[in-house]
C-alpha positions as a Markdown table, in Angstrom:
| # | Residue | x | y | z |
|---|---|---|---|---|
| 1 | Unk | 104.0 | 144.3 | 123.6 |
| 2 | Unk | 105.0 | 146.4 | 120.7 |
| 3 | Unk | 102.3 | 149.2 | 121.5 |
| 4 | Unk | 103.8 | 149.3 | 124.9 |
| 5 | Unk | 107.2 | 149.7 | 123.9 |
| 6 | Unk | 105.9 | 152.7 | 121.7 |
| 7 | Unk | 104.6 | 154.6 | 125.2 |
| 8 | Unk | 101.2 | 153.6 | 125.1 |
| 9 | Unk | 98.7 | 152.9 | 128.1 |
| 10 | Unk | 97.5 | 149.3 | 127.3 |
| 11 | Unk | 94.9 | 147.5 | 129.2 |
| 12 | Unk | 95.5 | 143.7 | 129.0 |
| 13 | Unk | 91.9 | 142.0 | 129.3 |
| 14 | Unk | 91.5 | 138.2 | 129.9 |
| 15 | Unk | 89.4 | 135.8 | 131.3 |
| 16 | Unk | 92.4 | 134.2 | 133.5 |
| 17 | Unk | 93.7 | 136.2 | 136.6 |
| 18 | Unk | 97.2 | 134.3 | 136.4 |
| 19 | Unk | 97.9 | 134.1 | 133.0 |
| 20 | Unk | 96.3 | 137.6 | 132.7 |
| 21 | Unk | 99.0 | 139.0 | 135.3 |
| 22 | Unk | 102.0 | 137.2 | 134.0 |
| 23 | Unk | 101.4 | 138.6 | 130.4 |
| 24 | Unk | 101.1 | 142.1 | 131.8 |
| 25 | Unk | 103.8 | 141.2 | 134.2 |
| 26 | Unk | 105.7 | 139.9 | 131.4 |
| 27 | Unk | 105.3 | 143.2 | 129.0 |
| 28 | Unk | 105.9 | 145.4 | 131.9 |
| 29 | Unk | 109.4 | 143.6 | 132.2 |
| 30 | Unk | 110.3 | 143.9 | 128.5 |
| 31 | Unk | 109.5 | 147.4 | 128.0 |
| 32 | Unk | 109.9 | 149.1 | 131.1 |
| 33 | Unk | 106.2 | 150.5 | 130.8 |
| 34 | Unk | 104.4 | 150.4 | 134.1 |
| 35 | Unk | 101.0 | 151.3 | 132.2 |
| 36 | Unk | 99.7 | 148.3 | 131.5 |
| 37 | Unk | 96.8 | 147.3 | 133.8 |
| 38 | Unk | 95.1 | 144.0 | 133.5 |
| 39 | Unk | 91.1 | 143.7 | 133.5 |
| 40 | Unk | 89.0 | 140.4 | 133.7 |
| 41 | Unk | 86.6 | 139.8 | 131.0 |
| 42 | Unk | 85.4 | 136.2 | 129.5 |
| 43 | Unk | 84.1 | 136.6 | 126.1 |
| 44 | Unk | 81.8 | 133.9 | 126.3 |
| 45 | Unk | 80.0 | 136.0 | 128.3 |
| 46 | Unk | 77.9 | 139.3 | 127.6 |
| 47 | Unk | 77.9 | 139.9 | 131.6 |
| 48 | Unk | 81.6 | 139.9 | 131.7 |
| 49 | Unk | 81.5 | 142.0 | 128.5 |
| 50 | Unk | 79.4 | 144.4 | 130.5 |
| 51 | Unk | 81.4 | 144.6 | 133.6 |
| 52 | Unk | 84.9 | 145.2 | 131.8 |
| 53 | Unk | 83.3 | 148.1 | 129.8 |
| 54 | Unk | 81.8 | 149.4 | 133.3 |
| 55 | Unk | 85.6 | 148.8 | 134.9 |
| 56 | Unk | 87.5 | 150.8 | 132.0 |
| 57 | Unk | 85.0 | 153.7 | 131.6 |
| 58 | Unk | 85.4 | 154.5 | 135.1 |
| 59 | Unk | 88.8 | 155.0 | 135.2 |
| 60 | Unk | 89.6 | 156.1 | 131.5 |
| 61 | Unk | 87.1 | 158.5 | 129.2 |
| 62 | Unk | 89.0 | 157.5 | 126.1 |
| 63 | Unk | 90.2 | 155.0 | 123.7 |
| 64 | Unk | 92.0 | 155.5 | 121.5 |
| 65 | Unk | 93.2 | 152.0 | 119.6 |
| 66 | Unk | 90.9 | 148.8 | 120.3 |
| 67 | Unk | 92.7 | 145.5 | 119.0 |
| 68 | Unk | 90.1 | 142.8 | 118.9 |
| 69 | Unk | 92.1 | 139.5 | 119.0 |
| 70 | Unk | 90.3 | 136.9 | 121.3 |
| 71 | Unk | 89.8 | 133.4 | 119.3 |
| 72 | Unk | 88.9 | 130.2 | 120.0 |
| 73 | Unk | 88.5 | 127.0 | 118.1 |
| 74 | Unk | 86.7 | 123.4 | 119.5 |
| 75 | Unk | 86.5 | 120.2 | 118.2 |
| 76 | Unk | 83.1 | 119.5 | 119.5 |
| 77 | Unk | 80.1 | 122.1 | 119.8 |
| 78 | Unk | 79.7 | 123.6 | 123.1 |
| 79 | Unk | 77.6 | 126.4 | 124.0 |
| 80 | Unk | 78.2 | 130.0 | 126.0 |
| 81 | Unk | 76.7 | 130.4 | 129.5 |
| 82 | Unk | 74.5 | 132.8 | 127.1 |
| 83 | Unk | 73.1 | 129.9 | 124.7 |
| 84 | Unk | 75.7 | 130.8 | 121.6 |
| 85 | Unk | 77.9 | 128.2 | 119.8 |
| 86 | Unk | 80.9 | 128.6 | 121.6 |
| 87 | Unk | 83.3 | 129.4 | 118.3 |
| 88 | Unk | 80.4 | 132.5 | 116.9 |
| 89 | Unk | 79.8 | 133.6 | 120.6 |
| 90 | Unk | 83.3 | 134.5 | 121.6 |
| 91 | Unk | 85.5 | 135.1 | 118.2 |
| 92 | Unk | 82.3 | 137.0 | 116.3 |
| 93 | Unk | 79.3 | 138.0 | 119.1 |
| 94 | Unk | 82.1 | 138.6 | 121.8 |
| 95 | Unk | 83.8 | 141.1 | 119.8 |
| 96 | Unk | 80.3 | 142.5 | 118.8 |
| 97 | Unk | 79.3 | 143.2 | 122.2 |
| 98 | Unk | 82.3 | 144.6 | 123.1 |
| 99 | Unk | 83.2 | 147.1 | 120.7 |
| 100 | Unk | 80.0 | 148.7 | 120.6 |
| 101 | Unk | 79.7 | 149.2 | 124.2 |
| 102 | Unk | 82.9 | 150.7 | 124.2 |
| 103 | Unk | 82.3 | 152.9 | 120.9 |
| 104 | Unk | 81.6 | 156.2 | 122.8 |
| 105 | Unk | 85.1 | 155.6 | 124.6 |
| 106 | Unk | 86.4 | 155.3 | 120.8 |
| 107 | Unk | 84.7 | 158.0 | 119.5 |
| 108 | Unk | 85.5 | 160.6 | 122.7 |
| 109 | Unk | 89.5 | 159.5 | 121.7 |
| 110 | Unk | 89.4 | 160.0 | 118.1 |
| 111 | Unk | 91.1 | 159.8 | 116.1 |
| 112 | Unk | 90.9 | 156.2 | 117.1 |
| 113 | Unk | 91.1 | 152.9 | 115.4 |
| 114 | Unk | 90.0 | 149.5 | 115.9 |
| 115 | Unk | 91.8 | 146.3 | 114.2 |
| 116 | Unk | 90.2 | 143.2 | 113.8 |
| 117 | Unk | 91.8 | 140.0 | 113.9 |
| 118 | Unk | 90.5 | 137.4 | 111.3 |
| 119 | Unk | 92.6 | 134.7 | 109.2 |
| 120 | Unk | 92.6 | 133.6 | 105.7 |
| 121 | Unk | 90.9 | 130.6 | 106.6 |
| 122 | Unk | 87.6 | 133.1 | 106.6 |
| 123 | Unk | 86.1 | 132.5 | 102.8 |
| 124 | Unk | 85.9 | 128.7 | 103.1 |
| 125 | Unk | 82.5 | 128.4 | 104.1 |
| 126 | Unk | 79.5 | 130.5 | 103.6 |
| 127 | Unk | 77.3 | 131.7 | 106.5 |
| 128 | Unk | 74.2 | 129.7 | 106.6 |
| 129 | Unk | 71.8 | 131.8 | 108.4 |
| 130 | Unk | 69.0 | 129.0 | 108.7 |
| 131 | Unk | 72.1 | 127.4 | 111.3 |
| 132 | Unk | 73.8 | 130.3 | 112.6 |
| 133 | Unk | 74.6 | 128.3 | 115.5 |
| 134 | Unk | 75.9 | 125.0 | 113.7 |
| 135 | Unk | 73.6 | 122.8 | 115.6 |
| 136 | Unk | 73.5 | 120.9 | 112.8 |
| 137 | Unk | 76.4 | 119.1 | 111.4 |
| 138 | Unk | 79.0 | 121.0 | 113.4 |
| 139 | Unk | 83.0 | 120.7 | 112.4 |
| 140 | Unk | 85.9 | 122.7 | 113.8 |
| 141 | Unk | 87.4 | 124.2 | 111.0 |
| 142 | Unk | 83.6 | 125.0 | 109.8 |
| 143 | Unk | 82.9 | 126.9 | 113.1 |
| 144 | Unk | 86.1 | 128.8 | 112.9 |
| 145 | Unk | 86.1 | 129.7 | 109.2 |
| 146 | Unk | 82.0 | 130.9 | 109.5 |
| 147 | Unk | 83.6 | 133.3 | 112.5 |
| 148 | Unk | 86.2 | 134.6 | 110.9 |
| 149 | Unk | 83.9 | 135.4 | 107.6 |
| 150 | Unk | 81.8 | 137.3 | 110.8 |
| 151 | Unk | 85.1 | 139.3 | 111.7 |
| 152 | Unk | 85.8 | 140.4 | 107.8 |
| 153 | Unk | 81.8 | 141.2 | 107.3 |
| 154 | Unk | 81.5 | 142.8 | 110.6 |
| 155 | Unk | 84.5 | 145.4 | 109.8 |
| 156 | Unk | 83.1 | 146.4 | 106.8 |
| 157 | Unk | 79.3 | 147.0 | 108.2 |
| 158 | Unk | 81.2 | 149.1 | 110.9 |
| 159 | Unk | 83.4 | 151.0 | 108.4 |
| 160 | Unk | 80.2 | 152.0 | 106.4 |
| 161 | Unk | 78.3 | 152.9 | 109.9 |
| 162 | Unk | 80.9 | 154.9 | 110.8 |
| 163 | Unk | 81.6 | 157.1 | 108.1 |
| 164 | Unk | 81.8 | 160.5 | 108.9 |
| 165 | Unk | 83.7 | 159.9 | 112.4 |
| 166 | Unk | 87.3 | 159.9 | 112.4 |
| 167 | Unk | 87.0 | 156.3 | 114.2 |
| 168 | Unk | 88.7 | 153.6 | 111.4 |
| 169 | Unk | 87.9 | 149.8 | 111.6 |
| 170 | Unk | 89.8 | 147.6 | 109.7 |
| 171 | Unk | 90.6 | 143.5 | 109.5 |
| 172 | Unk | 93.8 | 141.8 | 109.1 |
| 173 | Unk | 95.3 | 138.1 | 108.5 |
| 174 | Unk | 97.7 | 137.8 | 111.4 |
| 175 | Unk | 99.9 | 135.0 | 109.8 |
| 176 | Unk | 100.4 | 131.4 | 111.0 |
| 177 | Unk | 101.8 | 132.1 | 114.8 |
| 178 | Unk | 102.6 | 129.0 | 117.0 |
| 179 | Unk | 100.5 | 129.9 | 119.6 |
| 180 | Unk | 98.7 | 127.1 | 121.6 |
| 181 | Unk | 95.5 | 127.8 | 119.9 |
| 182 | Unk | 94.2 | 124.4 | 118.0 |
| 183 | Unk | 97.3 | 122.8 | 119.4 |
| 184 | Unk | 95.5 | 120.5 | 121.2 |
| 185 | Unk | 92.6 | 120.5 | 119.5 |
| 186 | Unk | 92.8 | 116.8 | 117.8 |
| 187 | Unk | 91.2 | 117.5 | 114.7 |
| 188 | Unk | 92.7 | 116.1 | 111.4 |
| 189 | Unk | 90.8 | 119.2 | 109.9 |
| 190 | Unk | 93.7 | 121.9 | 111.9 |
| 191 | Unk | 96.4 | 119.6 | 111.1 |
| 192 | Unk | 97.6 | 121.4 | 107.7 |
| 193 | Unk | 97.0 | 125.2 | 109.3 |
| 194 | Unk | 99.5 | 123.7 | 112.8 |
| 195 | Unk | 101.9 | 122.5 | 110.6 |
| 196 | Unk | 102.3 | 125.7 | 108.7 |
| 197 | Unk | 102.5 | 127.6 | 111.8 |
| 198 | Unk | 105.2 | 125.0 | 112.9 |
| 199 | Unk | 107.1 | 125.4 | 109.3 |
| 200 | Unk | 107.0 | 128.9 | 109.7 |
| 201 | Unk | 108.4 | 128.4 | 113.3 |
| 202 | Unk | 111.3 | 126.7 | 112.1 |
| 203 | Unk | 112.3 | 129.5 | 109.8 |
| 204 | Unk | 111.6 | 132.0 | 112.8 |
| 205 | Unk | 108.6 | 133.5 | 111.0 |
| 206 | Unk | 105.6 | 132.4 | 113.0 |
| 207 | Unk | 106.8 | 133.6 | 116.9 |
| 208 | Unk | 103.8 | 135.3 | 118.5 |
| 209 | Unk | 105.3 | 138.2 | 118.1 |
| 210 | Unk | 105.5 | 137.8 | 114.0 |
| 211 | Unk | 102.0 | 136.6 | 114.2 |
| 212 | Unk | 101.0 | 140.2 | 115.9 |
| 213 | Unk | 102.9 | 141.9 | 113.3 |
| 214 | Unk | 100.0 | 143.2 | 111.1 |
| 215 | Unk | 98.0 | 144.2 | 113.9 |
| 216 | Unk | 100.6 | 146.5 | 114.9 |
| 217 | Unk | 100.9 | 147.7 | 111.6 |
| 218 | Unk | 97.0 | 148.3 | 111.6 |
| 219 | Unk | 97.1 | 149.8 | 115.1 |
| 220 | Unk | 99.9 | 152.6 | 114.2 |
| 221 | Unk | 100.9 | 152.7 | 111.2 |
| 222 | Unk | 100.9 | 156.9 | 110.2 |
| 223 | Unk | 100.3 | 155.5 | 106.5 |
| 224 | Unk | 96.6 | 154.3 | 107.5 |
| 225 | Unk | 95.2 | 157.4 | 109.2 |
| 226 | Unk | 91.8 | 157.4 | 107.5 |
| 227 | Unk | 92.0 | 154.3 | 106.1 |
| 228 | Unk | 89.0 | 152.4 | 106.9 |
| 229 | Unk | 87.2 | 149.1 | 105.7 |
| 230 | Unk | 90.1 | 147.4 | 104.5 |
| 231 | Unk | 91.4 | 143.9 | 104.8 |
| 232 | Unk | 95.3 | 143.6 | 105.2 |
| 233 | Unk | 97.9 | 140.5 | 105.7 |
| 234 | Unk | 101.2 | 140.5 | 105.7 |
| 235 | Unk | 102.6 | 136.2 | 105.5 |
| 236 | Unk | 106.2 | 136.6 | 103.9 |
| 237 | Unk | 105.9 | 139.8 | 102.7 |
| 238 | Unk | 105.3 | 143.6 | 103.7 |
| 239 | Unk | 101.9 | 144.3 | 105.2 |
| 240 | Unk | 99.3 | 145.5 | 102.7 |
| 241 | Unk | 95.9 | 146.0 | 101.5 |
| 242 | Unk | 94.7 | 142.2 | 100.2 |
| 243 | Unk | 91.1 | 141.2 | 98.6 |
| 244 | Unk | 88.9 | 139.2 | 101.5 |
| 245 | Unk | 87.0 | 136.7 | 100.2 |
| 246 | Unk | 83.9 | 137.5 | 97.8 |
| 247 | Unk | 81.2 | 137.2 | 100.3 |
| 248 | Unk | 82.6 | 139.9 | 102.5 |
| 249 | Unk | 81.6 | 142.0 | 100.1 |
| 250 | Unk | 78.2 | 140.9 | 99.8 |
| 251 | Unk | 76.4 | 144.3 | 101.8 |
| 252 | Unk | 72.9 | 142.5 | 102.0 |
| 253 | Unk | 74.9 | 139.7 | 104.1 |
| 254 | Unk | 76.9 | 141.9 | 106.0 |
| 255 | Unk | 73.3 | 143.7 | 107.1 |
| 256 | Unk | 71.8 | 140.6 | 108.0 |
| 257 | Unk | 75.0 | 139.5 | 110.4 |
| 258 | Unk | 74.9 | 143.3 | 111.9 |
| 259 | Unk | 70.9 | 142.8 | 112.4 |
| 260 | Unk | 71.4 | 138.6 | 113.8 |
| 261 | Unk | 74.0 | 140.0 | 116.3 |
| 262 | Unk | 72.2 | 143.1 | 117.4 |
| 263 | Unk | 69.0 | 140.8 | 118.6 |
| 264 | Unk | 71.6 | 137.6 | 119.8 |
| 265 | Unk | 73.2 | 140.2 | 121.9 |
| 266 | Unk | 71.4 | 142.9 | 122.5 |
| 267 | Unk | 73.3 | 145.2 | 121.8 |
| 268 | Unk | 73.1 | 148.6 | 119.2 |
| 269 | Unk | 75.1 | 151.6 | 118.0 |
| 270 | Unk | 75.1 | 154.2 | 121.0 |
């Protein structure tokens, strides 16, 4: 919405026709913007990852701001039409696929930036690569927490690859929003991360658009041209520049998530 109301071309993507149309429909309305387009494309699967990147590269050569925001959180294991965990395939492998088959786009537009959305829920448990796909002892707030540590170590293994392009990657906290996500999950483990969003709520703090508020900031902000590698939030306070948890910074793991995705998927550095 906001990057629309600044001028911007945006390209709504979603896995839903209907809800996909009334969103663009929706920010069309508010901002007066008639250049926002919807295109289909279902995370969960590296096909329909394929086919949106096809769709957008023939009708635009550039790219110029790619906000990475798609999550999803179960309270039992399921699996992508592809084989992955449901919670790693679309909120970590997803967003794999996708950005690097759109990098050239990214790198054609640059300066360019992309933004990716993790939570602070992201250092509460530690990657076990012997289970990538939690096929043993699977938990909600385990599968979500192991994705978003995949979001924090994946921007900062695309920062370092990318150094020497004038193509910035960094990762922010979006805050508690009330969105529907986990709402109806049923899980005692989401009750205390709802209820905040719902406090928050109450106070007018936790809107989807407050929740969206840092990856604005991350998106546009003059302040960050350059910046690149970074983690930032912004709950109650001003965006900035916060430490992610210690194992994001762990380079050997980082590599080994980069080199796990690259096989899972398929999919490499143009």
């Amino acid at each position: 919405m906001a990057l629309a109301a600044k001028g911007a071309t945006v390209v709504v993507m979603s896995r839903d026709r209907e809800r996909g149309a009334a969103a663009r429909d929706e920010i069309r309305g508010r901002t007066g913007n008639d250049a926002v387009e919807l295109m289909l494309c279902d995370l969960a699967s590296l096909a329909s990852i394929r086919s949106f990147v096809e769709q957008f590269k023939a009708k635009y050569s550039q790219l110029h701001v790619l906000v990475n925001n798609a999550g999803v959180t179960l309270p039992k294991r399921a699996q992508t039409g592809d084989g992955f965990e449901m919670v790693f395939g679309v909120n970590h492998l997803g967003h794999f696929a996708l950005t690097l088959l759109l990098l050239d786009a990214l790198k054609a537009g640059q300066p360019s930036r992309i933004v990716n959305v993790s939570s602070f829920k992201h250092g509460q448990y530690p990657l076990d690569f012997n289970d990538l796909q939690l096929e043993r002892g699977y938990g909600m707030m385990k599968a979500y927490s192991r994705s978003k540590l995949c979001n924090v170590l994946f921007t900062y293994e695309l920062a370092r690859r990318l150094r020497g392009t004038k193509v910035t990657t960094n990762c922010v906290h979006p805050g508690g929003a009330a969105t529907s996500m986990g709402s109806n999950s049923g899980s005692i483990a989401m009750l205390p991360f709802i209820g905040l969003a719902l406090t928050l709520r109450a106070f007018g703090l936790a809107t989807p658009e407050w929740g969206a508020h840092t990856q604005i900031w991350a998106a546009s902000a003059p302040e960050l041209d350059g910046v690149s590698g970074k983690y930032f939030g912004g709950v109650f306070r001003k965006c900035q520049e916060e430490r992610s948890s210690p194992a994001t910074y762990d380079e050997a793991l980082a590599l080994k998530l980069w080199q796990e995705s690259e096989q899972l998927t398929g999919v490499s550095l143009p």
